[in-house]
C-alpha positions in Angstrom: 107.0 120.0 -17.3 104.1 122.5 -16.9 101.7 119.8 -17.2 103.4 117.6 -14.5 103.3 120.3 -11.9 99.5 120.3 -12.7 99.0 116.6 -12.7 100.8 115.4 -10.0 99.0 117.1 -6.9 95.7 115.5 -8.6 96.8 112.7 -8.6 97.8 112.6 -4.7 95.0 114.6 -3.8 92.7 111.0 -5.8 95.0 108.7 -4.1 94.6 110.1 -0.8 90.6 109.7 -1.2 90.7 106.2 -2.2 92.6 105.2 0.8 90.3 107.2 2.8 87.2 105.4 1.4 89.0 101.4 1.6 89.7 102.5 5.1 86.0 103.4 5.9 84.5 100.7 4.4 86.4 98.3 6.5 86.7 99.9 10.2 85.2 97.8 12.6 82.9 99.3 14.9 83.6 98.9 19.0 80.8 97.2 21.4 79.3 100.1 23.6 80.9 100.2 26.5 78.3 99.1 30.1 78.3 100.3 33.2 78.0 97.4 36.0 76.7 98.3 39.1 78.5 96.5 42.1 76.5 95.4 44.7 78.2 97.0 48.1 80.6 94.6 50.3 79.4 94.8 54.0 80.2 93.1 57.4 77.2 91.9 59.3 77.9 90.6 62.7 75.3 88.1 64.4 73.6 89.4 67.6 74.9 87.4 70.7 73.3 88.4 74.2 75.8 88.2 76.6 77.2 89.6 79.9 79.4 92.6 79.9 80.8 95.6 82.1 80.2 98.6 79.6 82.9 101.0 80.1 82.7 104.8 80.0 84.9 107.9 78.7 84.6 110.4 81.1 86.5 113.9 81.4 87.5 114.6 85.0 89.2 117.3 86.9 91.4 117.0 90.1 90.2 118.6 93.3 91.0 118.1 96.7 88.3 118.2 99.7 90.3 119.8 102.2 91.5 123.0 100.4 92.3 125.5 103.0 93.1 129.5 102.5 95.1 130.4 105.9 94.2 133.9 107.3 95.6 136.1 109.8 93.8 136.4 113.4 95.3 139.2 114.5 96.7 142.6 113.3 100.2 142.7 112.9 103.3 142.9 110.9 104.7 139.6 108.3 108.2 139.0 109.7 109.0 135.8 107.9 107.1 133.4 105.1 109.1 130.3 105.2 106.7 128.3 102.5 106.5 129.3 98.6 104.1 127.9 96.3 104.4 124.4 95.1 106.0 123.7 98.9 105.4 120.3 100.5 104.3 120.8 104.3 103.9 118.9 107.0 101.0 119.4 109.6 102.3 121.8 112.2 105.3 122.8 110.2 105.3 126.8 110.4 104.7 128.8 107.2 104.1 132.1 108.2 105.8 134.1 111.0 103.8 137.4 112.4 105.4 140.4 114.6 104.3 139.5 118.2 105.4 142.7 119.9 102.2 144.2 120.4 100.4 141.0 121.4 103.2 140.4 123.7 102.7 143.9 125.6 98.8 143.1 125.7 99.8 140.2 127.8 101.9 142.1 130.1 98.8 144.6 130.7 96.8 141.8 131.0 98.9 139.9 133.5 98.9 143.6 135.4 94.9 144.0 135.8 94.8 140.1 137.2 97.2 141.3 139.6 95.8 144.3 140.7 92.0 142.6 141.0 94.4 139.4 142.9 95.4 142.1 145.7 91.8 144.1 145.9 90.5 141.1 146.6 93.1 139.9 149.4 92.8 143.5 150.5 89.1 143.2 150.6 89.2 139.2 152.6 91.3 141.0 155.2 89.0 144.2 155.1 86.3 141.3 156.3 88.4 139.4 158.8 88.9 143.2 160.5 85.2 144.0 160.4 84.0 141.0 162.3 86.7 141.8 165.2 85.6 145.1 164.7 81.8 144.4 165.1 82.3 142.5 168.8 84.3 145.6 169.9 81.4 148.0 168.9 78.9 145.7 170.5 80.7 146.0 173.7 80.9 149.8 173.4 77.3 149.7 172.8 76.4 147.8 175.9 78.5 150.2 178.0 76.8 153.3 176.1 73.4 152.0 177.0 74.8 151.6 180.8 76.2 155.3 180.1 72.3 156.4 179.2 70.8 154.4 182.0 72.6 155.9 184.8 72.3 159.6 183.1 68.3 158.6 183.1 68.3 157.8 186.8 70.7 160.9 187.9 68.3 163.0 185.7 65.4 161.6 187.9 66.7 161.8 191.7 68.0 165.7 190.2 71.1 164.8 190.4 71.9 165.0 186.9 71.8 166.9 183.9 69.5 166.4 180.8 72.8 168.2 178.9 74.2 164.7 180.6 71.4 162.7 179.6 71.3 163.7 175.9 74.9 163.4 175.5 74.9 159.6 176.5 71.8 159.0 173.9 73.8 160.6 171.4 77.0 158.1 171.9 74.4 155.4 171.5 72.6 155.9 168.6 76.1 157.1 167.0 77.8 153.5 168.2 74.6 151.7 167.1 74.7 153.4 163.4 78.4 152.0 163.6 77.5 148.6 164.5 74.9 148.9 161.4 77.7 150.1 159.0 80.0 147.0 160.2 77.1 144.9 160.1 76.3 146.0 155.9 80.0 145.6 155.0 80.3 142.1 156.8 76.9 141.0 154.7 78.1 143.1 152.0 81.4 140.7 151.6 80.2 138.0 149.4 78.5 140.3 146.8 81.5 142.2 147.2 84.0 139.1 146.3 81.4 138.4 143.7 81.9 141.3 141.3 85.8 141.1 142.0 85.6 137.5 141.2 83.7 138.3 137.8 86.8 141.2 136.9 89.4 138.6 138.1 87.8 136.2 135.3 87.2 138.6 132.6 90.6 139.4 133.1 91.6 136.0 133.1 89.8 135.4 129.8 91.3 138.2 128.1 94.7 136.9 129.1 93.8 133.6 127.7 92.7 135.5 124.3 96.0 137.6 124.4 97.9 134.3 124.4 96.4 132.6 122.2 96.8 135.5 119.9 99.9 135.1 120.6 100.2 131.5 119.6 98.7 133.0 116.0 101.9 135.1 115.5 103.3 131.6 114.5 101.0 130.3 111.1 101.2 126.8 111.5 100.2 123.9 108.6 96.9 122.7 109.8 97.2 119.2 108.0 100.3 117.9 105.5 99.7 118.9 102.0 101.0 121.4 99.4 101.0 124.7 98.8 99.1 126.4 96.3 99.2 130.1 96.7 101.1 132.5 98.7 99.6 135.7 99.2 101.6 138.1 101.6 105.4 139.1 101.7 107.9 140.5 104.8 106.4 143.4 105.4 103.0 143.8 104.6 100.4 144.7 107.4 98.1 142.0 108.1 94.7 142.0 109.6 91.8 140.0 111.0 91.0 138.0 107.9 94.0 139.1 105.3 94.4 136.2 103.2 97.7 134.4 104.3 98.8 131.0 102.5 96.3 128.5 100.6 96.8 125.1 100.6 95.6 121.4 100.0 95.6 118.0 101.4 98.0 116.5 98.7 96.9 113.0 100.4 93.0 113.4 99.9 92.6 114.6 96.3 89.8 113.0 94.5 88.7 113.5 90.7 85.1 114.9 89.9 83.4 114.0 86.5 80.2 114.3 85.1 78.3 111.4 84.4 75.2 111.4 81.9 72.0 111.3 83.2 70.8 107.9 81.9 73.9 106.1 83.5 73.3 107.7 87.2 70.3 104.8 88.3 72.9 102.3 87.6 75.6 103.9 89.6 73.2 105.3 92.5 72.0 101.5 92.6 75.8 99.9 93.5 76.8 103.1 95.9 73.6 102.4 97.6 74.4 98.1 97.8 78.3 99.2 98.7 78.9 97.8 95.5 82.5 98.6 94.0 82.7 100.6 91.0 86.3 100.2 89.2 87.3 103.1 86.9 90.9 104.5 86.1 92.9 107.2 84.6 96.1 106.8 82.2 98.2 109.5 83.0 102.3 109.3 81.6 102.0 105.5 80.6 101.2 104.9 84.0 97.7 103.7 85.3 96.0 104.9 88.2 93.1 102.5 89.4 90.1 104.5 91.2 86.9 103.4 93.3 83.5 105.7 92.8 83.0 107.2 96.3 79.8 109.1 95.9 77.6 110.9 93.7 76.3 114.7 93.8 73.2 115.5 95.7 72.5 118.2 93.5 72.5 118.9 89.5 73.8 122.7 88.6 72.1 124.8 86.3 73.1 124.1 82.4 74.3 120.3 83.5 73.2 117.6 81.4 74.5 115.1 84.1 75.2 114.4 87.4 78.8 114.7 89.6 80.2 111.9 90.6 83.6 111.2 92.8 86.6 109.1 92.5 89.3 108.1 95.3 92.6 106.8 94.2 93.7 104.4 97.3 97.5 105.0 96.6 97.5 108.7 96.5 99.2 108.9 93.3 96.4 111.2 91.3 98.3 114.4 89.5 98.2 117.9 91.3 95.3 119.8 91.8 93.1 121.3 88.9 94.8 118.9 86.2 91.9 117.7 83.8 92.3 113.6 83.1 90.3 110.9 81.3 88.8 108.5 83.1 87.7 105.1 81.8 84.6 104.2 84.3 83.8 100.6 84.7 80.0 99.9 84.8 78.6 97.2 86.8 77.7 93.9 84.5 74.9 93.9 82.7 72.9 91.2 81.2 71.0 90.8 77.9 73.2 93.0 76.3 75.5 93.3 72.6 78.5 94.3 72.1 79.2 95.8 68.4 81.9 98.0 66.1 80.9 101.5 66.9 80.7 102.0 62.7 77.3 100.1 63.3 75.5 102.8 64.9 74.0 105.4 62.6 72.9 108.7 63.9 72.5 108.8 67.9 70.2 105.3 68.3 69.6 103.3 65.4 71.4 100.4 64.0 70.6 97.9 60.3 69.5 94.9 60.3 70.4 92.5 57.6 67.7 90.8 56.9 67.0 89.0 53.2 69.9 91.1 52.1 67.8 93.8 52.1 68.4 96.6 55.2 65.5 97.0 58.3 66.2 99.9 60.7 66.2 99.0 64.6 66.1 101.9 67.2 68.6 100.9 70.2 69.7 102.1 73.6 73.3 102.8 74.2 74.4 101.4 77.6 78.5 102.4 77.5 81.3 100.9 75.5 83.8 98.7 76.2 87.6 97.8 75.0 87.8 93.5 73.2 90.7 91.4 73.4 92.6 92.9 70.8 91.8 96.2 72.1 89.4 97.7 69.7 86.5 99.4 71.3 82.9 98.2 71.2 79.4 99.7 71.8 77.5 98.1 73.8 73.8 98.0 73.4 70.6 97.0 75.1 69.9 93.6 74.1 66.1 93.9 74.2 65.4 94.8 70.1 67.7 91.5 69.4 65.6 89.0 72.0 65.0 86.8 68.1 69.0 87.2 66.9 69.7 88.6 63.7 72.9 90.0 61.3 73.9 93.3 62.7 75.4 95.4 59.9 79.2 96.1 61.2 80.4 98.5 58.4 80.1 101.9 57.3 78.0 102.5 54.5 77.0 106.1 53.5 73.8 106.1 52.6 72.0 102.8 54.6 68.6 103.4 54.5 65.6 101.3 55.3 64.9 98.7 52.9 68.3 99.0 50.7 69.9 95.7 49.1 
């Protein structure tokens, strides 16, 4: 038994290498496995000139040129605001009432000074009218005081007279001729006279007008239909010359300003200046609104990198003022130009050309994009490097670089 125990792990230990070794000697070894490299599966597309209207994206903002902020013209008190923002108006409707008491006694007092200037000047046409009744009279007396002096002289002469006599009747002459002379200035002086109250009676006259009209400002009227946008006093405040009152907009007038690039803006100066129609639109709830370019900026701001151009919507249905929308601008047609998938353009102006299945690199000028039939968008490009055709490559690859098969 003692030898068994000693014998028998031998003898699986010996069979255990003899399977080992039959297996060994007969494995069969595997072929090596090979890495294939796949040649890449592009798209090429060939290079058609043709004639297209290159659409742009642009990113507009709504803005209204007649954008009003109502002040106050007069000091007084805020009785009533009848309009709150957001409010609909129509042109003349009232939106602002002002306290007219004080304007209304600065009519009174100026109704009072016409008056008063009214009767000086009667008082002064009748004053007149007196003095030139007055003036025959004293030329009478002065006749008979130069008879008086002329019988006092001869008296005086023959000694039968006086000088006392004498000098008394030259005295009543020279005081009726310095009365005929004071007649005489305020009869000449009459038209200067009516003059200078003419000038009071029409500075009085203007300052009722001014009174009035201020009055008419007590009562802030809508100065063209639109909508309110701000509302910037209450019942009470104290308003004065210039206070800010009410701001609104012409709700019918609104136009969208976007900014065009720089390299588009010969194109579109070119049809404004022909009266050439220029299409764009803007998608707004699922509904499209269909615009016409109106003009173009006649100035670039600081930091721009394009120009500002203007859209009118003929139907009045743009969204409310300040809203930010997309508009798709429709170029005018150009010719000599190709239309490809966006995925061909690499970097900012450079496209592949397929040529001998091996890649050549073509510098190109973008002109605007545009939406096909099925509505997938296309770049358009100048057609200028592609006079000779050729096989555009269409797909993405990521790393295309000159020369590559």
């Amino acid at each position: 038994m003692r030898i068994l125990k000693f014998i028998l792990p031998l003898l699986v230990l010996a069979v255990g290498v003899g399977i080992f070794q039959h297996l060994r000697s007969n494995r069969v070894e595997p072929e090596p496995i090979r890495s294939q490299v796949r040649p890449p599966v592009v798209a090429v597309k060939e290079a058609v000139l043709q004639s297209i209207s290159p659409q742009l994206t642009l990113f507009g903002r709504i803005e209204a040129p007649s954008n009003s902020e109502i002040s106050a013209s007069i000091s007084a008190d805020v009785l009533v605001v009848r309009v709150r923002e957001g409010d609909a108006v129509e042109a003349g409707e009232v939106m602002v009432q002002l306290d007219d008491a004080d304007v209304t006694l600065q009519i009174l007092q100026r109704k009072a000074s016409i008056a008063e200037i009214e009767a000086q000047m009667e008082s002064d046409r009748l004053a007149y009218a007196a003095d030139k009744e007055l003036l025959a009279r004293e030329q009478e007396l002065l006749a008979l005081a130069r008879k008086a002096v002329d019988r006092s002289r001869t008296l005086a002469r023959s000694r039968a007279g006086t000088e006392a006599t004498l000098d008394n009747a030259l005295q009543q002459e020279e005081q009726q001729l310095l009365a005929i002379t004071q007649r005489q200035l305020r009869i000449s002086d009459h038209a200067s006279r009516q003059k200078l109250w003419q000038a009071r009676l029409d500075s009085a006259m203007a300052a009722l007008d001014q009174a009035e009209r201020d009055n008419e400002r007590t009562v802030v009227r809508a100065p063209y239909s639109g909508r309110i946008n701000q509302v910037m006093v209450s019942p009470g405040d104290r308003a004065s010359p210039g206070t800010p009152l009410v701001r609104l907009y012409d709700s019918h007038n609104l136009e969208v300003r976007a900014q065009v690039p720089g390299r588009y803006i010969p194109t579109l100066q070119q049809a404004v200046d022909a009266d050439t129609a220029v299409a764009a639109s803007v998608r707004r709830n699922d509904r499209v609104i269909e615009l016409q370019l109106d003009r173009l900026s006649a100035s670039v701001a600081t930091g721009q990198g394009g120009v500002d151009v203007f859209f009118r919507a003929d139907n009045g249905l743009l969204p409310v003022l300040g809203t930010t929308v997309e508009v798709s601008l429709e170029l005018p047609t150009l010719s000599g130009v190709v239309a490809v998938s966006p995925d061909a353009l690499y970097g900012d102006n450079r496209i592949y050309l397929v040529e001998d299945d091996r890649l050549r690199s073509v510098e190109v000028s973008r002109l605007g994009f545009r939406l096909d039939e099925a509505g997938h968008q296309q770049l358009v490009l100048d057609g200028a490097p592609f006079a000779g055709g050729g096989r555009i490559l269409v797909s993405r690859l990521p790393q295309a670089i000159e020369g590559a098969s």
